[in-house]
N, C-alpha and C positions, 0 to 999 in steps of 0.2 A: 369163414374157416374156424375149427372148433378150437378153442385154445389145448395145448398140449402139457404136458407138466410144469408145474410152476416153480420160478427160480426159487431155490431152495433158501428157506428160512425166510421167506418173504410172502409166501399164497400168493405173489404176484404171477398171471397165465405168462407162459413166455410160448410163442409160435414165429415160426419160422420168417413171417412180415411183419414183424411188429406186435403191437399186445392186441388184443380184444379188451372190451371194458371188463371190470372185476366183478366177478359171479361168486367170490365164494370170499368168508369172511378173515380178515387181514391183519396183522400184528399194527398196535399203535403204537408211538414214540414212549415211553415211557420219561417222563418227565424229569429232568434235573436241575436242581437249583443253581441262580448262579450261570448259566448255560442257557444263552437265547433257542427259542426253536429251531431257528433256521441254522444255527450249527451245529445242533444236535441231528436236524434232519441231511445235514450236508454227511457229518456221521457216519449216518445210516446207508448213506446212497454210497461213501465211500468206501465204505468196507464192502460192500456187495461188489464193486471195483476191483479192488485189491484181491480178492476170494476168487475171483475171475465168474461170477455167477452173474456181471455183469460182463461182458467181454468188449475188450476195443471193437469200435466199428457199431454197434450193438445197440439201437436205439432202445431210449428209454421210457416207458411207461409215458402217458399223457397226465398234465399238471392235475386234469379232475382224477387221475387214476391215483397218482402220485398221493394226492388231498384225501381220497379214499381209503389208501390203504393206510395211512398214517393217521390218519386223523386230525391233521392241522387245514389252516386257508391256504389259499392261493397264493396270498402274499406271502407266507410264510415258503411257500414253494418257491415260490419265484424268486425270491433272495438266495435261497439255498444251490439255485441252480445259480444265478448269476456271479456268487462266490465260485461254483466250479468251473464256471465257464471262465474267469479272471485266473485261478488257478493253472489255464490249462488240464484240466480233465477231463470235461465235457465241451462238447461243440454246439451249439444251436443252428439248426436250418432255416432258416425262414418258410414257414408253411408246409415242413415237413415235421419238425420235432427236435428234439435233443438226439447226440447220439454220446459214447465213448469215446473219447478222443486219443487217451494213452493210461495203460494202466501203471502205478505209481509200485516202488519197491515194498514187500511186503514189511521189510523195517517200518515202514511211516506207519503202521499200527501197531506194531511190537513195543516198537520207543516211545508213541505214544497211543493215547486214548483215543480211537475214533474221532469221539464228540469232541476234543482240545483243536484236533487238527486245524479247524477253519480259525481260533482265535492265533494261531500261530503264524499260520500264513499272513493274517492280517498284520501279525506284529512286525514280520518281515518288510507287509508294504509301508505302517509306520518309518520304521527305522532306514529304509529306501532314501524317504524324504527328508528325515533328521539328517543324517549321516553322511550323504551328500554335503550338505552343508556347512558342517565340521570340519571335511577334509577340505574344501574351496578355502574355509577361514583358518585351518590349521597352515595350509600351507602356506598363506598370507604371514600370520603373527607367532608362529611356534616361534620359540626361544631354544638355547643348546639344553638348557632341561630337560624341557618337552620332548627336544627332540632323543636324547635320550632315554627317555622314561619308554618314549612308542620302541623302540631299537630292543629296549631288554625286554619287553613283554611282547616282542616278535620273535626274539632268539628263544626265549621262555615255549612261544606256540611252537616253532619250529622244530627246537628239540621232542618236543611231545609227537609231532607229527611224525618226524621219523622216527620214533618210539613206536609207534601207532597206540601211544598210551593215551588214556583221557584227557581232553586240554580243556576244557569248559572254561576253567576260569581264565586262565593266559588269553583266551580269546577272547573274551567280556573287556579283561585290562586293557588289551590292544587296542579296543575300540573306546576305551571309557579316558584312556591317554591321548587317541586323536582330537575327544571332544573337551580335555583341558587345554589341549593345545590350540585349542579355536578362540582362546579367550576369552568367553560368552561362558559365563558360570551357569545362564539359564542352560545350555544344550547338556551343561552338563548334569544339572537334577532333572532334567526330563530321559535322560540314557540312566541315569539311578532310579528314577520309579519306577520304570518300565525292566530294569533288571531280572527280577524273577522269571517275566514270561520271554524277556528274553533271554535268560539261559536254560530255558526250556526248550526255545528253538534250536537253540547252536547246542546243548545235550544230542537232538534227536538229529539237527545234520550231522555232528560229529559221529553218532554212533551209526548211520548211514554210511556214513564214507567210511571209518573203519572195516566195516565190513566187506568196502570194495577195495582195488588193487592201490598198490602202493603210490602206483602215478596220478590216483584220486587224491591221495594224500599229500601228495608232493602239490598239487595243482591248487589245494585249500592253501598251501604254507604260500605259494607263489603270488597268489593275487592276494596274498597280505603284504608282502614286502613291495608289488608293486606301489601297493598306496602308501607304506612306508619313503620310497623312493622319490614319487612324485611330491610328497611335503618338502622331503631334504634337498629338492631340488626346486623347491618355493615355483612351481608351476600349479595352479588354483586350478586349471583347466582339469589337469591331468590328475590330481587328486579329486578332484568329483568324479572324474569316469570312471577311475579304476576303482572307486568305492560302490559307485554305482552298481559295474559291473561285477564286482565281488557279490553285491546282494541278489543282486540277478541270478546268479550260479546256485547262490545259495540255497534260492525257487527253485532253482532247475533240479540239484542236485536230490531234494527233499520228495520231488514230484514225479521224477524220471527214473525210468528200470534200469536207465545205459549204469554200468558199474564204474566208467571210466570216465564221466564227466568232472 
């Protein structure tokens, strides 16, 4: 079958089963410093997503096509999918292909820069692992300090939230008091190095959920106070999940069209 017009600002053929191989010549990555391939090329594939020039359901071009029209390897493709396939973006078939899995709010390239996205996700699943283990040990060794410092830099986020004013930084302190509260000074310069890119991420969810309904907002303030709660209530269990699942949301929120998550 003959290919039909190609997705737009790609030369990539797009036909009704899928692609044919590439017959005519194709835009490469242009290169930035600083910015691995593969999430420059995750980028690319993601905006064509969001643009909807990629559509859920929507298989995606073959890794030699992929390699082609960009001009990177294989392996540079294959990381790039496997980050979206972790994301939740893409789906892989076995011995069919890649396809769309769900396409992400048009904020997640507004707030930020295509090619940032994939180092943010990853920062996300970073601090997953960190921050989990903060709240098991905050909840263990906080002191009435502690546990005051996290209380006012949740009433701090929460006023902001029902504000639906900017909270970036109340939100950074929130978490940068649960990991004084762990006692382990290391947890705490490893959530201060990694600071910048992560108030980059919690910038771009918080300007995401601003833009959605108030009960979005209300639901960000809510699974902060739960892990608030589970510290003051020295339960280790239950401050690892409710941190956990805080970060989880946070993926979800960042990745997902729903306005009300």
């Amino acid at each position: 079958m003959a290919p039909t017009a190609p997705i737009e600002g790609t030369g990539i053929p797009r036909q009704t089963a899928g692609y044919d191989p590439l017959t005519m010549d194709t835009p490469k990555l242009t290169i930035r410093k600083r910015k691995s391939l593969s999430d420059q090329l995750y980028g690319q594939i993601l905006e064509q997503i969001v643009s909807g020039a990629l559509q859920q359901g929507e298989k995606l071009p073959s890794e030699n096509q992929i390699c082609s029209a960009f001009g990177v390897s294989r392996p540079v493709v294959r990381d790039a999918l496997r980050k979206l396939q972790e994301d939740g973006l893409v789906e892989a078939r076995r011995g069919v292909g890649s396809f769309v899995l769900k396409r992400p709010p048009q904020g997640l390239i507004d707030y930020a820069s295509a090619g940032s996205v994939s180092g943010l996700m990853r920062t996300i699943e970073a601090r997953t692992v960190l921050e989990k283990a903060t709240a098991r040990l905050a909840a263990l060794r906080a002191g009435p300090r502690d546990l005051a410092r996290i209380e006012a830099t949740l009433e701090a986020l929460e006023a902001a939230m029902r504000a639906r004013a900017p909270a970036r930084d109340a939100d950074f302190e929130f978490h940068l008091a649960v990991a004084v509260a762990s006692g382990n000074e290391v947890f705490v310069t490893m959530l201060t190095a990694i600071r910048e890119t992560m108030e980059q991420t919690i910038q771009v969810a918080q300007d995401i959920t601003r833009s959605g309904s108030q009960s979005r907002a209300d639901q960000v303030a809510r699974e902060h106070r739960q892990i608030y709660e589970a510290i003051l209530a020295r339960d280790p269990d239950a401050a690892e999940l409710t941190m956990g699942y805080h970060l989880l949301q946070v993926r979800q929120r960042v990745t997902d069209n729903a306005r009300d998550m």
